[in-house]
N, C-alpha and C positions, 0 to 999 in steps of 0.2 A: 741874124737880122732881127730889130725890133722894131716893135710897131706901135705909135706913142695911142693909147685909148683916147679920143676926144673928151676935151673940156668940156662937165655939164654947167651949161649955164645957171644962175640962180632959179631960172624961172621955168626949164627943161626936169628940174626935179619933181617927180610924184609928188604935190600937195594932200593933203585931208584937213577937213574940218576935226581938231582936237577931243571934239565934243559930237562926233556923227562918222563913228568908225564903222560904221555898218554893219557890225554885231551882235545887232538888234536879235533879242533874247526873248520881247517881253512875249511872248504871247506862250514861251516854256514856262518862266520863271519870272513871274512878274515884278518878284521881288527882290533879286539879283540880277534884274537885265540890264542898269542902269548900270550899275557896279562894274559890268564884267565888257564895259561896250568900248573900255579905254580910257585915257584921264579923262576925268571932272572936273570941274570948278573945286577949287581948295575949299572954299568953303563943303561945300557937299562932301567932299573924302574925308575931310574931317569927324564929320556929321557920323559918316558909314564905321568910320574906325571907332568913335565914341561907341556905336550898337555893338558894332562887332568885342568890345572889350564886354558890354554890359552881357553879351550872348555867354562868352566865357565863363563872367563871374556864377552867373547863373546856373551855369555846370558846374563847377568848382563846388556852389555852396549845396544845391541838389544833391551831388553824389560824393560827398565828404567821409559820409559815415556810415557807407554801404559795404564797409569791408573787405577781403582780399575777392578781386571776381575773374572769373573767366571769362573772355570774350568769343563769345559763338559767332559768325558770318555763313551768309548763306542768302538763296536765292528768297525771294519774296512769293513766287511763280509755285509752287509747289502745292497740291492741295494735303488736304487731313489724310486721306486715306495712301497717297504717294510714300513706297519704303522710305525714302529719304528724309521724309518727315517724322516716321515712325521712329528714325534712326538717330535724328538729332533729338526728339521727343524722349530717349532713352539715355543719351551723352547727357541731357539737363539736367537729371533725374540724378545719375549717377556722379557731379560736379555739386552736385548739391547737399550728395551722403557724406561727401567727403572733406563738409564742409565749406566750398566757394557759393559768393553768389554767382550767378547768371547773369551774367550782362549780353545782349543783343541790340540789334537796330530799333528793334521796337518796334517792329511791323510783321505783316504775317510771312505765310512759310514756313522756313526752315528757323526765322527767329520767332516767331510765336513757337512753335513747337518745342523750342529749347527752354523758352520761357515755362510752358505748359510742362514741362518733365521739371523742373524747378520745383515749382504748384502743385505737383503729386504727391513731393512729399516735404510739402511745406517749407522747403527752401527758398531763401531770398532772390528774388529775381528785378531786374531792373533793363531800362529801356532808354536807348539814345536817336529818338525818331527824329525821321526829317522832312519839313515841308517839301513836298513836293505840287506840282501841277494837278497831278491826277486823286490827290490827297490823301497823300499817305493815313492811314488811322493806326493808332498805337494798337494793339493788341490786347485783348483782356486778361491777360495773365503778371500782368506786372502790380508789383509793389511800390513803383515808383518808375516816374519818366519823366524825360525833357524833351522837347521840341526843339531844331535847332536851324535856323535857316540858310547856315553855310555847311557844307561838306567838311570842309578843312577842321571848324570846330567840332563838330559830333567826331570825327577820326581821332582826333584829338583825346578825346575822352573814352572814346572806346579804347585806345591804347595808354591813356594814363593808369587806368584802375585796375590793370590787369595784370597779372603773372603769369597768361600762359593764352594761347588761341588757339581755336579750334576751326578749322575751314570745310565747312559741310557744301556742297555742292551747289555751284551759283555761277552769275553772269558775269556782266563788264564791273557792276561794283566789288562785287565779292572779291574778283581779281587784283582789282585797283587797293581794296583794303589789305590783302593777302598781299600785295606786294611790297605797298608800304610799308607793313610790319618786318617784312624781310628784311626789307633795305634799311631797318632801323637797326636790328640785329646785328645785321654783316656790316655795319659800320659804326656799331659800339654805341647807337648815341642812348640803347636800353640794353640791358643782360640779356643774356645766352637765354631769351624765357622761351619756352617752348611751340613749337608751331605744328598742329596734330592734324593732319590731311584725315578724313573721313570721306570713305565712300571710293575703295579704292579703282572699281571699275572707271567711276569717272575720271576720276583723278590720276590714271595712268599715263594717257597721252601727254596731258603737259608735265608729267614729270619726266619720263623719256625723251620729252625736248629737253628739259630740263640737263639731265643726264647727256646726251647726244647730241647735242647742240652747243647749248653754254657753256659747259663743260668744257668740249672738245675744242672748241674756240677760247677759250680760256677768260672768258668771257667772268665767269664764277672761279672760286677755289675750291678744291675737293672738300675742303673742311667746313664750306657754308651747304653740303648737304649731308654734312651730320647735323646742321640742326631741323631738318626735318623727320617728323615722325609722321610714320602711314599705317592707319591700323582701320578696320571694321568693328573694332571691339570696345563700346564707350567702357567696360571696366576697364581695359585696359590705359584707355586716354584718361582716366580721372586717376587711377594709379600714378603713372608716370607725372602729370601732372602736381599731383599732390606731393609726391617724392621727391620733386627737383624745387618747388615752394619751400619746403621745409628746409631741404640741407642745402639748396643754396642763398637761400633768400631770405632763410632764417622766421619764416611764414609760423604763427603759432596755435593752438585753440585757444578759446576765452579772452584774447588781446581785441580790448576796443579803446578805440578812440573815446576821451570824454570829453560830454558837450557844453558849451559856455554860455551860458541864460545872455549873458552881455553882449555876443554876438548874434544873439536873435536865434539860438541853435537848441529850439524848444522842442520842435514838435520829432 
């Protein structure tokens, strides 16, 4: 037996105003609440895409010539004297003997503190902040930073300039970056670069889901977690890091980029 679903009439259909999807953001994000509430006016998307390209270039020509980096992630939430801090404060330190800069969000925590083990010993350290509401402030330990007012472009750039991540202990972003780096990985669209778990107390439960979940479910293939590495030991994390740079990636000392007066690439 069937049973024919009623005809919606034209006028039985859910309507919405185009332009008042009730998404209303501003009072987070004053400055992507508009953007994020549902289509615009063409003209206005226009407008948003033209910033959002000028947002990019701005990264692109900032962090051109900061050399091969590491990208550290990690919670904002942590103070100075918290291990976790002490611990990414020592990963920076140690990425930085070996050569890479430091790249972080550019805000405190666990990415000031990678910043600040950078600055110890005079390593390149650099910062991809983000406006936020409560207003984010960059850190004093960098050498250079951007300010960026979409997510999508700061991850962007955290994962262009990098050959290798380090995931220090953190919240729903750290997550959200930590995952995206995966998911670019286990689908070829960057190399096999390395992704270094820190902090392995924390860092157990979700990798035994990891393991015992996705896994079992088939969800993942065994071979997307050989590319995680789990260590307490930032020698160890700048070792393995430095070593798979070089012979896979062909990473060298003394190789720089030269700068061209003519593209304004002075200072």
């Amino acid at each position: 037996m069937t049973i024919d679903s009623p005809k919606k009439s034209r006028s039985s259909i859910m309507q919405l105003n185009p332009f008042r999807w009730g998404k209303d953001a501003a009072s987070a994000a004053p400055e992507t609440s508009k953007f994020l509430q549902g289509p615009q006016r063409r003209g206005y998307e226009l407008w948003r895409a033209f910033k959002m390209f000028l947002e990019l270039m701005s990264g692109f020509r900032t962090l051109h010539f900061v050399g091969p980096c590491v990208t550290v992630f990690g919670s904002a939430r942590f103070p100075e004297d918290h291990p976790y801090y002490k611990l990414a404060r020592e990963t920076g330190k140690e990425l930085s003997k070996v050569g890479f800069t430091v790249m972080t969000g550019g805000g405190p925590g666990i990415m000031e503190a990678a910043n600040r083990g950078a600055k110890d010993v005079d390593g390149p350290s650099i910062g991809c902040n983000i406006a936020l509401p409560m207003e984010q402030k960059h850190n004093p330990y960098l050498d250079k930073f951007v300010t960026f007012r979409y997510f999508f472009i700061r991850k962007l750039m955290l994962v262009k300039y990098s050959y290798a991540f380090v995931a220090m202990p953190g919240g729903f972003g750290t997550m959200d970056e930590v995952f995206e780096c995966l998911t670019l990985i286990q689908t070829g669209k960057i190399k096999d670069f390395p992704m270094v778990f820190m902090g392995k107390e924390y860092w157990n439960p979700l990798l035994d889901f990891i393991r015992n979940t996705l896994l079992k479910e088939q969800t993942i293939d065994p071979e997307d977690l050989d590319k995680l590495i789990v260590t307490d030991s930032p020698e160890e994390a700048a070792q393995i890091i430095r070593d798979t740079a070089i012979k896979r990636f062909g990473v060298s000392y003394g190789q720089v980029y030269k700068k061209r007066w003519y593209l304004g690439e002075w200072d």
